[in-house]
Wavefront OBJ file of the C-alpha trace (Angstrom):
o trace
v 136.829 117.886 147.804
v 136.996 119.580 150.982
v 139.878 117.261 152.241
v 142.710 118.202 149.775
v 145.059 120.346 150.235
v 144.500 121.985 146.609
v 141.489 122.074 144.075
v 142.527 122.680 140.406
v 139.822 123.377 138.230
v 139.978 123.748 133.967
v 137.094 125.710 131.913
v 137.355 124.232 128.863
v 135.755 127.149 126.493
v 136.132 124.842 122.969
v 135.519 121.060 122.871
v 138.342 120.476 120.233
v 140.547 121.973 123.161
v 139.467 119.633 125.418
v 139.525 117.019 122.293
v 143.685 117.751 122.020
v 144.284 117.202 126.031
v 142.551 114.044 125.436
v 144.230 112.890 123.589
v 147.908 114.210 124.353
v 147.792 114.187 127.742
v 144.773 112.515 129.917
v 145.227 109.012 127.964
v 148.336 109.157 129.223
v 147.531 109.507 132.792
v 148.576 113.008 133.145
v 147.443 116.409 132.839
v 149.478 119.743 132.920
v 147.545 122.440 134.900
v 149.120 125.683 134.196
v 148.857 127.328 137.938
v 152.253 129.001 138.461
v 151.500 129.493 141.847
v 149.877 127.509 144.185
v 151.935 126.563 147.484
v 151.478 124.035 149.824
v 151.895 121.332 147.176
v 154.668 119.325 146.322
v 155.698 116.381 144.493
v 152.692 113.404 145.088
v 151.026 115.600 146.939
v 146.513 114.871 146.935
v 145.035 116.887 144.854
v 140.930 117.330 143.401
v 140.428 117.968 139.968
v 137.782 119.959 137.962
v 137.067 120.072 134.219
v 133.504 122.418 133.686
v 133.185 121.238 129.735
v 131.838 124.435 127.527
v 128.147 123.297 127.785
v 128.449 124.257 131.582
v 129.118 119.930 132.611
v 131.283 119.791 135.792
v 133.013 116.744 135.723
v 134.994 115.643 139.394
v 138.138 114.022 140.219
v 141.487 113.227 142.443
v 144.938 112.677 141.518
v 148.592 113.689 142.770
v 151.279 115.996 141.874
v 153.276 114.226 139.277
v 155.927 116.874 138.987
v 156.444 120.878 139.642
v 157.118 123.349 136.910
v 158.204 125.988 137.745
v 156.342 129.260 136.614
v 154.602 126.909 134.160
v 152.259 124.813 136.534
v 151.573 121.873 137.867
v 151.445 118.016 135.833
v 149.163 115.722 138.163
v 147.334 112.612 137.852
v 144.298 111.778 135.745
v 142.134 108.818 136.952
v 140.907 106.803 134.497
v 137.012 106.942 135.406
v 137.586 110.498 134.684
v 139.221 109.852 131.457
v 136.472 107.582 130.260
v 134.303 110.282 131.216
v 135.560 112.739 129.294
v 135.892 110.570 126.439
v 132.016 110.233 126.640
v 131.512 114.359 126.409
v 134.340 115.527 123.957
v 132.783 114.506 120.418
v 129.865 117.142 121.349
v 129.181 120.157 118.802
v 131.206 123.058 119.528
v 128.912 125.792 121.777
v 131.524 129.029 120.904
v 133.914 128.975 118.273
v 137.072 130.523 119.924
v 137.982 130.891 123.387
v 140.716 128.914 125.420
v 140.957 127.329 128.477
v 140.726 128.818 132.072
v 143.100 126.963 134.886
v 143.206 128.153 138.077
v 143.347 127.150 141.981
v 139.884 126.887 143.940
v 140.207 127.633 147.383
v 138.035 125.240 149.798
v 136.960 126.037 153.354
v 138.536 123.503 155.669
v 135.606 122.184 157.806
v 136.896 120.420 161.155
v 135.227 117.754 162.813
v 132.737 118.110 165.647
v 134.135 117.633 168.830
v 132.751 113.952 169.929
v 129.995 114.383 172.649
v 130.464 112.370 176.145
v 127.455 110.622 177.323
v 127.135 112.377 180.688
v 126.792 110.391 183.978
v 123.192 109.752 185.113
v 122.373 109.244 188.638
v 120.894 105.913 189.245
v 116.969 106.135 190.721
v 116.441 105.340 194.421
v 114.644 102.864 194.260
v 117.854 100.861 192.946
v 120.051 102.075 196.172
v 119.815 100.296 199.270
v 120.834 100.938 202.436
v 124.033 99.234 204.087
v 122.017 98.095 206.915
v 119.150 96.567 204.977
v 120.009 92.742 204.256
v 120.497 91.984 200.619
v 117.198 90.096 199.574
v 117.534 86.830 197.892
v 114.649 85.237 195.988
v 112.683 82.816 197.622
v 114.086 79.056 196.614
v 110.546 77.624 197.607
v 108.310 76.799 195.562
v 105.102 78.201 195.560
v 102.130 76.241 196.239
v 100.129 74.311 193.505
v 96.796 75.077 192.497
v 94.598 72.298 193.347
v 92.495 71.275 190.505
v 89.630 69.058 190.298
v 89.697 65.883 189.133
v 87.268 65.273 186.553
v 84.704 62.895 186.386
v 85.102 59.059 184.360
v 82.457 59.181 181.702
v 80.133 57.136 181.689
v 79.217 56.959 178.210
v 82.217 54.782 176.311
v 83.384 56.859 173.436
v 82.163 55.125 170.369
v 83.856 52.334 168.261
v 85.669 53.970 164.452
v 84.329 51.451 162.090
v 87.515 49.466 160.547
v 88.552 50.833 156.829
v 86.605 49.651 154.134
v 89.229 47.393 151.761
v 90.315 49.470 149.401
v 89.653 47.273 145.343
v 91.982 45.554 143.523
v 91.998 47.777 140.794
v 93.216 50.832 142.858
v 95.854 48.863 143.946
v 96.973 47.812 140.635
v 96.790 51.276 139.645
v 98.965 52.760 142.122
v 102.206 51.759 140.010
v 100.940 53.397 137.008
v 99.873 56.710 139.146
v 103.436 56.934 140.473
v 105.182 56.428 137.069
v 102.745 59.108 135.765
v 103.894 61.554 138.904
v 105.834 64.089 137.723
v 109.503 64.434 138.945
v 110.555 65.998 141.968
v 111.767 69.484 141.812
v 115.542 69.404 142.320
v 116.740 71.693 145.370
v 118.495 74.708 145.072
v 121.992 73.230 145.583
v 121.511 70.654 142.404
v 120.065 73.433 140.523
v 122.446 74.454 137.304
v 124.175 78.042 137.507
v 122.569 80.804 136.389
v 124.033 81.891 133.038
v 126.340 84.729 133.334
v 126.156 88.073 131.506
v 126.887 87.597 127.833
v 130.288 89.188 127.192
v 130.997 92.090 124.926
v 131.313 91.287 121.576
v 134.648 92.748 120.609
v 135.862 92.839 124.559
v 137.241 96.135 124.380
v 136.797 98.792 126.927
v 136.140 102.923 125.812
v 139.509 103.735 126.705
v 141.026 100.865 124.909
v 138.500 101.763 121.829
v 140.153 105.483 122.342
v 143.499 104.392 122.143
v 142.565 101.987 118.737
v 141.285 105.296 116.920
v 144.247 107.305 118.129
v 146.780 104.572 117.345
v 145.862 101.580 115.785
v 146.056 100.180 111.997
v 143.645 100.393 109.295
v 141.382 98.018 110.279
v 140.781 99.123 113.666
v 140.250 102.387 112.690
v 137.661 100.966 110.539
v 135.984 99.012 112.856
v 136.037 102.282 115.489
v 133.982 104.301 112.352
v 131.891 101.108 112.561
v 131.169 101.530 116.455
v 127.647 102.889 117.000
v 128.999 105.286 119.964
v 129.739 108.015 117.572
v 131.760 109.889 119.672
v 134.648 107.472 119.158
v 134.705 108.348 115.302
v 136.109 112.283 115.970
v 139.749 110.427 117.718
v 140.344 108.758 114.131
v 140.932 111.805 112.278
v 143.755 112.875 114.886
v 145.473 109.345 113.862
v 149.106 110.287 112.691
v 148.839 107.223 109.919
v 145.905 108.391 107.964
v 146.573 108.909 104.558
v 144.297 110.714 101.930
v 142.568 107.524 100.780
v 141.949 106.813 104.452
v 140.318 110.609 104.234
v 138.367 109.986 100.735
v 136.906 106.826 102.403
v 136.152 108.643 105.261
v 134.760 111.657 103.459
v 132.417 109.465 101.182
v 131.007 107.286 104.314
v 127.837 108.186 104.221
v 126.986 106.127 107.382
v 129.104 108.755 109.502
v 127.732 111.837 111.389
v 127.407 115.753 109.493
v 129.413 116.582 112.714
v 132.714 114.445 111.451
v 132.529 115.466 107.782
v 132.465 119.152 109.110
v 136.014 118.439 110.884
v 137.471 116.753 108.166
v 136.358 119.900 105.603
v 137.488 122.146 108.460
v 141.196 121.402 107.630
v 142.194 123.233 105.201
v 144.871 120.927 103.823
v 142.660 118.122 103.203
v 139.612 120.245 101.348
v 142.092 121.319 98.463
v 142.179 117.942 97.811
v 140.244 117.252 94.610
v 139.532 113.837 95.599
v 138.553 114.410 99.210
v 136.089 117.798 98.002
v 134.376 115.763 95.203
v 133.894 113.016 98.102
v 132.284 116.086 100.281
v 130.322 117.485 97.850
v 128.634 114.104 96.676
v 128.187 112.717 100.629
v 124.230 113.260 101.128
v 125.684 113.524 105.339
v 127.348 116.731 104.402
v 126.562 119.940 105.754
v 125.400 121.892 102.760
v 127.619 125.049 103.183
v 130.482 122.676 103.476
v 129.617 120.788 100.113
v 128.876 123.586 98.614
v 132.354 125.113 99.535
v 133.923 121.931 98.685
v 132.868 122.786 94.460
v 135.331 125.119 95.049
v 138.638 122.692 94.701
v 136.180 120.230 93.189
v 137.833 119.442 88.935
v 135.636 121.545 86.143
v 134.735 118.005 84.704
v 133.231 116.748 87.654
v 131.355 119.918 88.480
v 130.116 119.253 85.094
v 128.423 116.221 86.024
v 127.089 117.547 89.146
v 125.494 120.140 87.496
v 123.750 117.497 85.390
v 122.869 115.637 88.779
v 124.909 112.600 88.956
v 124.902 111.986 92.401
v 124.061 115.444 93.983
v 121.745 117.278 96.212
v 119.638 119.848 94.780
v 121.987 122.206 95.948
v 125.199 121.124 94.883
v 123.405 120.892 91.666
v 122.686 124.548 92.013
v 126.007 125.572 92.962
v 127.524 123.515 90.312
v 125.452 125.268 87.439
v 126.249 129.179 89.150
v 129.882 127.804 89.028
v 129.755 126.586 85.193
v 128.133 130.634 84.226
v 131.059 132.069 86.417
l 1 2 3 4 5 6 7 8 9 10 11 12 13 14 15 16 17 18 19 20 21 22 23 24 25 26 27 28 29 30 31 32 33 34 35 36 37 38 39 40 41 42 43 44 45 46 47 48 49 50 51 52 53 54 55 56 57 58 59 60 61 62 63 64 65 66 67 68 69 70 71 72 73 74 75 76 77 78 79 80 81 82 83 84 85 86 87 88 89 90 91 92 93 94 95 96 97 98 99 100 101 102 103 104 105 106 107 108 109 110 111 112 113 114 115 116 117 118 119 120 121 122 123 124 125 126 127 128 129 130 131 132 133 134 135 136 137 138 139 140 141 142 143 144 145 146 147 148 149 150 151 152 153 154 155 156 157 158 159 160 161 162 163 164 165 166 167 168 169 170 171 172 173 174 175 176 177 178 179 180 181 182 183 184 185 186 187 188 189 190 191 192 193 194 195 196 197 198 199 200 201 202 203 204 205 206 207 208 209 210 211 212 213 214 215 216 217 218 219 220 221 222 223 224 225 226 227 228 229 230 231 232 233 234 235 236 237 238 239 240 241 242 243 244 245 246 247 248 249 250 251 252 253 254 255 256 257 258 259 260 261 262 263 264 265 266 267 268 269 270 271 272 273 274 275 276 277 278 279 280 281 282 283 284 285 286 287 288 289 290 291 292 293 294 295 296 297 298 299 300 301 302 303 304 305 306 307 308 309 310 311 312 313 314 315 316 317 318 319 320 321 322 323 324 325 326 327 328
């Protein structure tokens, strides 16, 4: 990224930061990079773009200067190979639990061109000089003589007589219909040859971004079908969908086809965990991380941690924390 006149560069320290300019911000095309000062640059001016994710992952970029703020920073381009790239990194597990994000200018050191090198003049050999007052040679337009070459002898033996062809019998003749029905057909050529079939087309035809912008945005359904996508880290941008409701969340929280990893973030919000419905979901989901289902008892109703300290439909230790709950 030597070429640019300015290299920002963004340490993310927590992938759920990362997650929220994702999703606010680099789906949109833009990103705000909070330099206040960095001069030289202006409005559409080149710039190169690094993101270094928290697990160390340096991931590259170019864009332009969308618009100056000042003593806030700078809002430039995102390009969206680098969007789809990040969408492929940000569902990872967190690697620190607090921290926020570094942004700052990276100098480059201009490197100039080598000056181009001029093929220097060689003298020409002697040999390929002549003197002004030696006549200019011309090839010889004469022939030169033939080789004579003896003439050989007549033989005197006469070369001997090929016998005629013996007829060839009836019955291979008659036969020689039948051999050329039996013949197989002649390969076609390459031009009469049928097209090679083309790669078979993705089933829903939907790119990552546009499967990104379904879980952020879309209806019911397509939310659905996202959680039903085997790249799982599509599933974390339907919880940050504005139209989820809590039985969107109880479905979510009682999937037990989904990752430990998106059960965690839905029990990390505080607001849906008192939930009765949503903790009873947690605490019963096999996928759950067991300090979260066992925290989950704790908004869970006294009937149903009655049952689970029977074992309808726990783990060994929800059923454990159910019973130390009950002698509370």
């Amino acid at each position: 990224m030597s070429g640019f006149p300015g290299v920002f560069r963004v340490t993310y320290a927590r992938y759920g930061e990362l997650r929220d300019d994702l999703a606010q911000q680099m789906v949109r095309g833009g990103l705000l990079v909070k330099v206040h000062d960095a001069p030289g640059l202006d409005f559409d001016s080149a710039v190169g773009l690094e993101l270094v994710l928290p697990d160390g992952t340096t991931l590259q970029g170019t864009g332009k200067v969308l618009q100056v703020f000042a003593g806030v920073g700078f809002a430039v381009t995102v390009q969206r190979e680098l969007v789809e790239e990040v969408s492929r990194f940000a569902g990872r597990p967190e690697v620190v639990a607090s921290g926020t994000a570094r942004h700052e200018r990276v100098e480059r050191p201009t490197t100039h061109p080598a000056p181009p090198v001029r093929p220097r003049r060689t003298s020409a050999p002697s040999s390929l000089w002549r003197s002004p007052a030696a006549p200019l040679r011309r090839p010889a337009t004469t022939p030169p003589p033939l080789a004579v070459v003896p003439r050989a002898k007549p033989a005197t033996t006469p070369p001997p007589v090929a016998a005629p062809p013996a007829a060839a019998p009836i019955a291979a003749a008659e036969s020689l219909p039948a051999a050329l029905a039996a013949a197989p057909p002649a390969t076609s050529s390459p031009a009469a040859a049928p097209p090679a079939a083309s790669a078979p087309a993705r089933p829903d035809g939907l790119s990552r971004m546009e499967k990104v912008q379904k879980a952020l945005h879309g209806t019911r359904d397509e939310r659905n079908a996202i959680l039903r996508d085997r790249d799982r880290t599509l599933h974390a941008f339907v919880l940050k969908n504005p139209q989820l409701d809590a039985d969107d969340l109880v479905a979510i929280a009682r999937n037990a086809q989904l990752a430990g990893d998106l059960l965690q973030q839905v029990g990390d919000r505080k607001e849906w965990l008192q939930r009765p419905a949503i903790a009873l979901a947690l605490a019963r989901n096999p996928k759950t991380p067991p300090e979260l289902a066992v925290r989950a008892l704790e908004h869970v109703p006294l009937e149903a941690v009655r049952q689970l300290a029977k074992g309808a439909g726990a783990l060994p230790h929800v059923q454990a924390a159910a019973r130390k709950r009950l002698l509370v």
